[in-house]
C-alpha positions in Angstrom: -29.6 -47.3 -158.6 -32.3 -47.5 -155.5 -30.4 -44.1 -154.3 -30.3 -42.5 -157.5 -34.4 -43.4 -158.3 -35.1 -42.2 -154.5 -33.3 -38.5 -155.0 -34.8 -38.0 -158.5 -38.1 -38.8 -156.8 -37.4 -36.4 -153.9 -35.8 -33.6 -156.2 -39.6 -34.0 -158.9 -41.8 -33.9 -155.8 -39.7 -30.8 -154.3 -39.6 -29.3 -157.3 -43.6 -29.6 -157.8 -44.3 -28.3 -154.4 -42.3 -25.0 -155.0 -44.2 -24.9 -158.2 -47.4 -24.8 -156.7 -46.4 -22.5 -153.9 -44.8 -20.0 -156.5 -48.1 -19.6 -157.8 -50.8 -19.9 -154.4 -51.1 -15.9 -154.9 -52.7 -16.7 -158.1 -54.7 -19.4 -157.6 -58.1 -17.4 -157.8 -56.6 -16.5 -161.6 -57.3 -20.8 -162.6 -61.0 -21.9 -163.3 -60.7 -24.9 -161.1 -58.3 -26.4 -158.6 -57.5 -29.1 -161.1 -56.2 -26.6 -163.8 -54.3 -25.1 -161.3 -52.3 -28.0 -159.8 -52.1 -29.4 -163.3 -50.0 -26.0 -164.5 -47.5 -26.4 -161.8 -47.3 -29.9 -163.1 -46.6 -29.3 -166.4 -43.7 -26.7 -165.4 -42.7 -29.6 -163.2 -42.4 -32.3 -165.8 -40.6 -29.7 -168.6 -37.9 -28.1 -165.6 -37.3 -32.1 -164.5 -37.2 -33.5 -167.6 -34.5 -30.7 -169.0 -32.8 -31.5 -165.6 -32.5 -35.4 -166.2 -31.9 -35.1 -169.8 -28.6 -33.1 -169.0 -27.9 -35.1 -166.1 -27.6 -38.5 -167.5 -27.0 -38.0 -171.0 -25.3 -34.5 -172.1 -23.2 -34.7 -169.1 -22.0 -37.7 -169.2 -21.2 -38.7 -172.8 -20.5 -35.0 -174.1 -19.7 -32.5 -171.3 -17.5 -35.2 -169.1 -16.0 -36.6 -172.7 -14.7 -32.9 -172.5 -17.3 -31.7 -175.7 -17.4 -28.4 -174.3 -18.6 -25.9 -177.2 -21.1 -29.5 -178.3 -22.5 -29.4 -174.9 -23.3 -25.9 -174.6 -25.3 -26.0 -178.1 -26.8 -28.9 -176.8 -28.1 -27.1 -173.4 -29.1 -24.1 -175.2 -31.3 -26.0 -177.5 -32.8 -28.4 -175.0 -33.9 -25.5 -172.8 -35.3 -23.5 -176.3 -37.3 -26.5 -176.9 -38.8 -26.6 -173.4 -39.4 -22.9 -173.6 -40.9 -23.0 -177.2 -43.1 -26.1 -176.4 -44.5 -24.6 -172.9 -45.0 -21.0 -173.8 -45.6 -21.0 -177.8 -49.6 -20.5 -177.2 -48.8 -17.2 -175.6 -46.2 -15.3 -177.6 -42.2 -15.0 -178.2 -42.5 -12.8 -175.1 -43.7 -15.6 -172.9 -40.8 -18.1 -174.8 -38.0 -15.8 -174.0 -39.1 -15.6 -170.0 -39.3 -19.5 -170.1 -36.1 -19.5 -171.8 -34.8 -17.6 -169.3 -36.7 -19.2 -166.4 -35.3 -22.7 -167.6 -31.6 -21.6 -167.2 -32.1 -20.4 -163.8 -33.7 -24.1 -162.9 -31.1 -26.1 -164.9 -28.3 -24.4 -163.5 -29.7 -24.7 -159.8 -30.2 -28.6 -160.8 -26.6 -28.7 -162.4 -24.9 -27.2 -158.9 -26.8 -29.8 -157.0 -25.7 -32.3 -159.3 -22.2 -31.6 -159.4 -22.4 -30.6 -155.6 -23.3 -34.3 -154.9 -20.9 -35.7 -157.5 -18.3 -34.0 -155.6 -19.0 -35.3 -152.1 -19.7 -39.2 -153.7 -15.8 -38.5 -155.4 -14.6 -37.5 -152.2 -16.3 -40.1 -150.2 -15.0 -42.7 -152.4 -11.2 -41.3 -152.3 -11.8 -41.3 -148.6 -12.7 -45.1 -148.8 -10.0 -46.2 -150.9 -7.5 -43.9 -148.9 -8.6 -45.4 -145.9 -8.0 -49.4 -147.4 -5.2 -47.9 -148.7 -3.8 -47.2 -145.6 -4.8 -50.1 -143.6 -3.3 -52.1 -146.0 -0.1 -50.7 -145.6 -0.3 -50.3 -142.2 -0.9 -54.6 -142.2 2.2 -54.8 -144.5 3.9 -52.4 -141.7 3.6 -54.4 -138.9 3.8 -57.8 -140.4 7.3 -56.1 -141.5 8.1 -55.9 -137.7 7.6 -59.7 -136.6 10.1 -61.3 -138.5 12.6 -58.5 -138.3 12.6 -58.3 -134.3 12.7 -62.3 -134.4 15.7 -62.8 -136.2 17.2 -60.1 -133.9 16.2 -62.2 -130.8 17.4 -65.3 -132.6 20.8 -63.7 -133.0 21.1 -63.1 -129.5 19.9 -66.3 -128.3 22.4 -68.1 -130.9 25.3 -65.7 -129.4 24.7 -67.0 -125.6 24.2 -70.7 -127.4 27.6 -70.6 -129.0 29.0 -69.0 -125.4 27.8 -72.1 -123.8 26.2 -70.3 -121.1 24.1 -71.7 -118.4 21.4 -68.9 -118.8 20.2 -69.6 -122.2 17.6 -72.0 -121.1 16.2 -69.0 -119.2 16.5 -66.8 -122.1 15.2 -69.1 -124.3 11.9 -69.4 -122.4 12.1 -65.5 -121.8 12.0 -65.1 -125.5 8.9 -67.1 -126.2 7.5 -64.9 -124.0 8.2 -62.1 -125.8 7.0 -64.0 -128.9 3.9 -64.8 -127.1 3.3 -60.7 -126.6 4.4 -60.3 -129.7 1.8 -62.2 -131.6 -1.3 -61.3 -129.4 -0.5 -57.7 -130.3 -0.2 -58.2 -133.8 -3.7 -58.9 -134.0 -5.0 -55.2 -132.4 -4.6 -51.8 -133.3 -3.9 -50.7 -129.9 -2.4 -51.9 -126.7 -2.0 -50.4 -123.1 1.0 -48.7 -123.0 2.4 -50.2 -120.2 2.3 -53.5 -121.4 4.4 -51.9 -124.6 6.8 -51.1 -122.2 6.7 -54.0 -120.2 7.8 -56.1 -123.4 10.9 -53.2 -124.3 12.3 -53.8 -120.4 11.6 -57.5 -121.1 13.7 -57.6 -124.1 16.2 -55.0 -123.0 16.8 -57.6 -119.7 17.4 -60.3 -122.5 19.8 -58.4 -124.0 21.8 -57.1 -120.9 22.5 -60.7 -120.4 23.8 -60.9 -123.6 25.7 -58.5 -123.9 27.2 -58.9 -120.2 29.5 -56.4 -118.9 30.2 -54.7 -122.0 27.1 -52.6 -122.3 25.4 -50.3 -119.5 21.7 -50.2 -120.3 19.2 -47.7 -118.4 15.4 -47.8 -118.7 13.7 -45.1 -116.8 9.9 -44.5 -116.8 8.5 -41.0 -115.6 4.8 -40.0 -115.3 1.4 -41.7 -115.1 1.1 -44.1 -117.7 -3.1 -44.2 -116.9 -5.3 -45.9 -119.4 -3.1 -44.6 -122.2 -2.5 -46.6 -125.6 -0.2 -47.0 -128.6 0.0 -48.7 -131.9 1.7 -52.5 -130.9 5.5 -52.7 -131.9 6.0 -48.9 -132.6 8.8 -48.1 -130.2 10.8 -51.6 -130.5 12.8 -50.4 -133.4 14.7 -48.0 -131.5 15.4 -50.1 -129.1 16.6 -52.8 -131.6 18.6 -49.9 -133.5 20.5 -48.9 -130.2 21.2 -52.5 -129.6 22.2 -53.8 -133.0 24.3 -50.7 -134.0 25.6 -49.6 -130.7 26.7 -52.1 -128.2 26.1 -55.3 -130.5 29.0 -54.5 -133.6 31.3 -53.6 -131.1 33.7 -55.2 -128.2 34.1 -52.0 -126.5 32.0 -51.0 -123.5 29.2 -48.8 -124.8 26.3 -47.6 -123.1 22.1 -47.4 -124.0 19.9 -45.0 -122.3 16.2 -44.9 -122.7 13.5 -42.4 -120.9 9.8 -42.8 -121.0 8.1 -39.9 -119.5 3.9 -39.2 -119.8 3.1 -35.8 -119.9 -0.5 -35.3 -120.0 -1.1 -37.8 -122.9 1.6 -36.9 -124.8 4.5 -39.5 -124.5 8.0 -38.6 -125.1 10.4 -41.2 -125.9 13.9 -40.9 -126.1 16.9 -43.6 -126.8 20.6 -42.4 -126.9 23.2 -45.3 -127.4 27.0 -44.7 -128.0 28.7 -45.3 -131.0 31.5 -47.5 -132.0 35.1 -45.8 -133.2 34.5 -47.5 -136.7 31.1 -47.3 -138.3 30.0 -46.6 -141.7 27.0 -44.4 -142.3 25.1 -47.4 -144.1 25.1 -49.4 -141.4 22.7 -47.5 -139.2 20.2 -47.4 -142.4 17.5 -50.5 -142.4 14.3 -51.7 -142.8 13.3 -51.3 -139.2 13.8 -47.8 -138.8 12.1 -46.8 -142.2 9.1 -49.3 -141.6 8.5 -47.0 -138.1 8.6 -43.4 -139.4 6.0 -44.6 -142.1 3.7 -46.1 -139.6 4.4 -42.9 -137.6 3.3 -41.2 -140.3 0.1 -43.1 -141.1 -1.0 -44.0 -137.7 -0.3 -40.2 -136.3 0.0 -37.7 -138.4 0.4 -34.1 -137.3 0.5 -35.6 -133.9 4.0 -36.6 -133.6 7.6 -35.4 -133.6 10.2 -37.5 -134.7 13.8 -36.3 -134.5 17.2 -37.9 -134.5 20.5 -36.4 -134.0 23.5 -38.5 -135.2 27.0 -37.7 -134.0 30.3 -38.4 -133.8 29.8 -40.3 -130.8 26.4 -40.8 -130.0 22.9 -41.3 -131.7 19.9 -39.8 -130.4 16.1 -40.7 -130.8 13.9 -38.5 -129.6 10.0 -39.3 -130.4 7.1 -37.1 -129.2 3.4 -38.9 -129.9 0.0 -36.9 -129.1 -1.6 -40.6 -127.6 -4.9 -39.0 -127.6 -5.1 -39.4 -131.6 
């Protein structure tokens, strides 16, 4: 309301200074200064009050109720009545170049209007886009926490049923991993080495697991600098590799993963074998679809996101413009 009261102030005191300097090269034509400020006045007050009687109450409850052919009669006759009322003392001739005069002004006021109705619209889609989206993107990645630590669980309950001497170790190595996991949660960014600090960290975890039945290579190229990424983006593929490569199977597979930095664009690829038996719904799940979503929110038009699925091998290969 405080907005609205300040524009309509601005837009009657603009509107009376423009009257006034329409009609400087006449001012010797007035008997006083008085009568001369006092007729840009009155155009002032007829020209604003046409403008606010449209504004607030023929657009509103007729033109926006879609009252098209009722609005324009309206219009029409509130600008005849301005005309008639300011120009009736000197003739139908002087009427008719009021009338006229008065469109020209409403119309100027009624592209402003609509002009700032537009760009309040738009702000307020922006807004609620923008909640929108950080909602989700909260939903996203609280998604992520309870999805990697069942994974990690699973291992640590395979080593725990194996009886082996390490899971102490790996116990305490997960909690780490926990620890990153739940300090990250809480930004919107992290360093990107300390991203890939917690992938070898869990892929270690898992090499133990897994023993001798899964070759895993991790292999960083480039200057990582100052660069940073959204927390927990990349883990998925990692966990897919795991989980549907070397985990559902007894043969010996193998998981290779390449981080290389050029400029500060990061390309990220993860290939892992497949197993002789696996059915095409397996490799579908919530991880996967959860990332390309954030990808999509968190970078758009700044990423490139391809996987090739064969017979024998799957294939992840992720491009992300860090600079966004």
């Amino acid at each position: 309301m405080k907005n609205t009261i300040l524009l309509n102030v601005g837009a009657f005191l603009l509107v009376a200074i423009l009257e006034v300097l329409s009609m400087w090269a006449a001012k010797d034509n007035f008997d006083t200064e008085y009568s001369f400020y006092m007729h840009g006045l009155k155009y002032t007050i007829i020209i604003m009050v046409i403008i606010w009687i449209n504004h607030f109450v023929f657009i509103p409850f007729v033109l926006d109720k879609r009252y098209y052919f009722l609005y324009g009669i309206l219009l029409i006759g509130i600008i005849f009545i301005g005309s008639y009322i300011r120009g009736y003392v000197h003739g139908w001739n002087t009427v008719s170049k009021m009338f006229f005069f008065l469109i020209y002004t409403t119309g100027t006021g009624m592209a402003a209007f609509f002009l700032r109705r537009s760009m309040i619209i738009q702000k307020e889609k922006s807004e609620k886009e923008k909640l929108q989206k950080e909602m989700e993107l909260n939903y996203l990645k609280q998604q992520v926490n309870p999805h990697f630590l069942f994974n990690s669980l699973n291992s640590i309950f395979s080593l725990s049923r194996q009886q082996s001497p390490e899971t102490p170790d790996l116990v305490m190595q997960l909690s780490e991993l926990m620890r990153y996991q739940l300090e990250s949660s809480k930004k919107d960014t992290v360093l990107l080495k300390e991203e890939l600090e917690f992938i070898e960290n869990y892929l270690l975890l898992e090499e133990k697991r897994l023993s001798k039945r899964c070759d895993i290579e991790f292999l960083i190229e480039g200057d990582l600098l100052n660069l940073r990424i959204a927390p927990m983006l990349l883990i998925p593929f990692v966990e897919n590799a795991v989980k549907h490569g070397a985990q559902i199977t007894n043969e010996q597979s193998n998981i290779d993963i390449t981080v290389s930095i050029n400029n500060s664009t990061l390309h990220f690829c993860v290939i892992n074998s497949k197993p002789s038996m696996i059915s095409e719904s397996e490799r579908k799940g919530m991880g996967l679809e959860n990332v390309k979503r954030r990808l999509n929110l968190l970078y758009p038009n700044a990423h490139v996101l391809e996987i090739d699925d064969t017979e024998k091998t799957y294939c992840v290969n992720l491009s992300i413009d860090l600079t966004i």
